[in-house]
N, C-alpha and C positions, 0 to 999 in steps of 0.2 A: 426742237422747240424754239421758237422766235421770242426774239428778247420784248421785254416790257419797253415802251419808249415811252419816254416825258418829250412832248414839242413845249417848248421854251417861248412863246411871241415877245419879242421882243425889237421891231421895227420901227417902234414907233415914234414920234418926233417930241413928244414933250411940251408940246405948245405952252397948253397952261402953266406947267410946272419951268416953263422958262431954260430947260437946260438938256441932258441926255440923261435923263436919272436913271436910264438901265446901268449908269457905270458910276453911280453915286456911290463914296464910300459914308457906310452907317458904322459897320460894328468897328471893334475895338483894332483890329487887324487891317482895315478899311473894307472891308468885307462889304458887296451890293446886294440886295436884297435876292438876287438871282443866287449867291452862292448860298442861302437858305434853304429855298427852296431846292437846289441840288444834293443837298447834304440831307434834306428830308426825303430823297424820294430814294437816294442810295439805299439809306438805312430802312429806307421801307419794303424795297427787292426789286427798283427799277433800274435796268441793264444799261441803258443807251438815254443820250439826252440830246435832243436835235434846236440845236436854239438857230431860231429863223429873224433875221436881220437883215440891214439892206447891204450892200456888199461890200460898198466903204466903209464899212465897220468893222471889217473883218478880222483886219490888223490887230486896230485898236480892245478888239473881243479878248482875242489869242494872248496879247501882250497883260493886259488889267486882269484879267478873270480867268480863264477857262484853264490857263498853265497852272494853277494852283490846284486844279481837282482833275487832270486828262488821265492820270495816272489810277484813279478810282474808280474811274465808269467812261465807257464809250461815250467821247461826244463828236459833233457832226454839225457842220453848219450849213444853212438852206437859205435862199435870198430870194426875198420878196422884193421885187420890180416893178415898175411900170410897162412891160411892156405890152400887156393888153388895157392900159386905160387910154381913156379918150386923149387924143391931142392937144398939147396944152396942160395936161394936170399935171401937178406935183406934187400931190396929196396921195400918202398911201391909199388901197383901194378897200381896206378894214383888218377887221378880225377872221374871218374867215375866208378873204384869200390870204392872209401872210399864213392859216390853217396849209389852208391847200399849196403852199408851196413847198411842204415839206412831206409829198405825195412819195417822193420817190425811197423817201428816206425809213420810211413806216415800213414792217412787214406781217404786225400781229396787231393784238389790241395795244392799243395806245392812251396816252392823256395828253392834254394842251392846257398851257396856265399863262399868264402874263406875267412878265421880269420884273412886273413894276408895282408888285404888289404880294404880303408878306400870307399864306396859310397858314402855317401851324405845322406841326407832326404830327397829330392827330389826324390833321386833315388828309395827311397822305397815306397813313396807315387806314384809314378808310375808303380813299382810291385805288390803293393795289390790291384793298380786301375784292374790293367789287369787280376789277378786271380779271380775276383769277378764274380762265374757266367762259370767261362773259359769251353768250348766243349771238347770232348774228341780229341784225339789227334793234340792237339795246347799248345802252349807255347811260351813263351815273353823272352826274352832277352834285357837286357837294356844296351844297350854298349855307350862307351866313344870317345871322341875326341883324337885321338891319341898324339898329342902334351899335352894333359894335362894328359899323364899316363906315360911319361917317369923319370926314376932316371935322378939327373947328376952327376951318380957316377959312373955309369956305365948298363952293357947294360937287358935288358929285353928280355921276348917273352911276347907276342901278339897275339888271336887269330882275323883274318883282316876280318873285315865282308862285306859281300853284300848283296845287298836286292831288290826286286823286285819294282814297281812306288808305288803299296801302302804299300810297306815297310813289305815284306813277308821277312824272311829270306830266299837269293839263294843259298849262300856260306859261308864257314868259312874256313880258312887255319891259320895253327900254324906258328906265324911268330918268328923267334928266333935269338940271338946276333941284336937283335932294338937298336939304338941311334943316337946319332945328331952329325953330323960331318960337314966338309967343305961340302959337297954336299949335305948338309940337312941331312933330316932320310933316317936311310937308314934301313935294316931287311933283311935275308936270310930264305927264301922258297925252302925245297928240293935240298937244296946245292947252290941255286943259290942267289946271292945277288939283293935286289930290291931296288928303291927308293919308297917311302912310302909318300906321300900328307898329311900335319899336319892333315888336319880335315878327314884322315881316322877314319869309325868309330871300333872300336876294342873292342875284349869281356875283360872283367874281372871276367868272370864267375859269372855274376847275371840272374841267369835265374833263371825262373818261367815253371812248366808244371801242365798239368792235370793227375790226378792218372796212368792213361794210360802207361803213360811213362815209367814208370818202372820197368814192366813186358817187355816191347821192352829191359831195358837197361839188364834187366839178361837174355837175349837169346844172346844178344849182346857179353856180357860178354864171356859165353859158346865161343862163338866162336875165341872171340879173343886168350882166354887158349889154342886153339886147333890150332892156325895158327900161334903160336908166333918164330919169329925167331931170335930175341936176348933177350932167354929167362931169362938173368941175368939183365938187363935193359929196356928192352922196356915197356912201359906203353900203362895201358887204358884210352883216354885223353875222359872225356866228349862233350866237343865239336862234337869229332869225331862220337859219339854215338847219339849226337843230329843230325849234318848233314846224320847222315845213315836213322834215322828215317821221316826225311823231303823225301830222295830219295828213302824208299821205303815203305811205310805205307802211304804218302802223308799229313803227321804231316803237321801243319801252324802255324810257330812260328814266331811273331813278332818283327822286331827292335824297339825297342822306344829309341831315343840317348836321354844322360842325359846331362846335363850342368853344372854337379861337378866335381872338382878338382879333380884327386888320391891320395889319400896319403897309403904308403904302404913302408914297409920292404924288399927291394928286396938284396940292398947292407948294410952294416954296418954303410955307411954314410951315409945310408936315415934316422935314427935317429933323427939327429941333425933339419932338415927341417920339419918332423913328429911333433916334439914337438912344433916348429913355427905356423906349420900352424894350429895346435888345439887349439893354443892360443889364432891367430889370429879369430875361429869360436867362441871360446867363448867371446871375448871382444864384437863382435858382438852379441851375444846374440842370436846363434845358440843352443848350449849349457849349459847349468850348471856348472859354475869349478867341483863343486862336483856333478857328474851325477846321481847318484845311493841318494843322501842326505843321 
């Protein structure tokens, strides 16, 4: 039987958030929002944890984080490069090539989640429920309440999900500059500005697929290298690669909305609330102060 794998993304540079918050300590232990999400997905029955980074980090991963939890679960690290972007960039090439760098690492169904952003246990006991068994080309997505995913520091993106009566994945669009204002939320789609309904459900990048997938996402890939036209910026957003594979392979990926809070690092003031609310999970007796003992 081949092990469950969590892909870990975690490449990313921080821009907005002004720092490397995949190695920000929140909890009480200094614990990053990454060692959460590995202590949820342990306890949920995921075997292996492949956190993909870019390679000078690798040290600094091994040293901060990963030495505190290697002894509980297989981990493995995978490195997202440049070296198929255009000449000249220095800008990772998204979400779903830092996916596809961890091609080799994968050998069954798998999930992928961002370091930089808090699910729940809930949420992961609902990922490993729908991996268990999963057909080929299918996969789950467990998305949020969009009022429970916004900073109030300032604005977000959002991928805004739709789904069919038994909750097929129909649609995803990347919603960007999200926030709450006099006329509620509001988000901009394709340059145009929308109003946005609190209990929209929205990705934060927790999906779940069957092996399948990832030969679709590196044919994917090829293509998007080859059509790119703001090749110093433009990215490969997984979403986009998930919705391609629904419209033309006839993939069946499921929503399953979760009923957890966000907590995540988007702005430099999201800190201050980050540390609140993990406080708030462990007085409750969610957590452990000290997660790792």
């Amino acid at each position: 039987m081949s092990d469950l794998t969590l892909v870990i993304l975690a490449a990313g540079l921080g821009s907005r958030y002004g720092g490397v918050k995949q190695m920000e300590g929140l909890g009480p232990s200094n614990e990053v929002l990454l060692d959460y999400s590995v202590y949820d997905a342990v306890r949920s029955g995921f075997d292996k944890v492949v956190i993909v980074i870019r390679e000078e980090m690798e040290a600094g991963f091994r040293e901060r984080i990963t030495q505190r939890f290697e002894k509980r679960v297989a981990v493995e690290f995978a490195f997202q490069n440049l070296n198929r972007a255009p000449e000249g960039r220095t800008k990772p090439l998204g979400t779903g090539h830092a996916l596809l760098a961890a091609a080799d690492h994968i050998d069954g169904a798998f999930a992928a989640i961002n370091a930089d952003d808090f699910y729940g246990p809930t949420s992961f006991r609902l990922l490993a429920q729908s991996l268990a068994g999963i057909p080929k080309r299918s996969g789950v997505l467990i998305g949020f309440e969009l009022d429970k995913t916004l900073s109030d520091y300032g604005q977000v993106s959002r991928a805004v999900c739709e789904a069919s009566t038994d909750n097929i994945l129909t649609r995803i669009e990347e919603h960007t500059l999200i926030s709450r204002g006099p006329n509620g939320i509001t988000g901009h789609f394709d340059g145009t500005e929308r109003n946005l309904r609190m209990d929209t459900i929205v990705s934060l990048n927790l999906w779940g697929f069957s092996p399948d997938f990832m030969p679709f996402l590196a044919e994917q890939f090829e293509g998007f290298l080859g059509a790119m036209h703001e090749p110093m910026t433009e990215e490969f957003f997984l979403p986009t690669a998930v919705f391609n594979w629904i419209q033309t392979q006839g993939a069946a990926v499921e929503l399953k909305p979760s009923k957890e809070k966000w907590l995540g690092l988007t702005n430099p003031q999201d800190k201050v609330d980050a540390v609140a609310q993990l406080l708030d999970l462990i007085a409750r007796d969610v957590y452990p102060a000290n997660l790792w003992g």
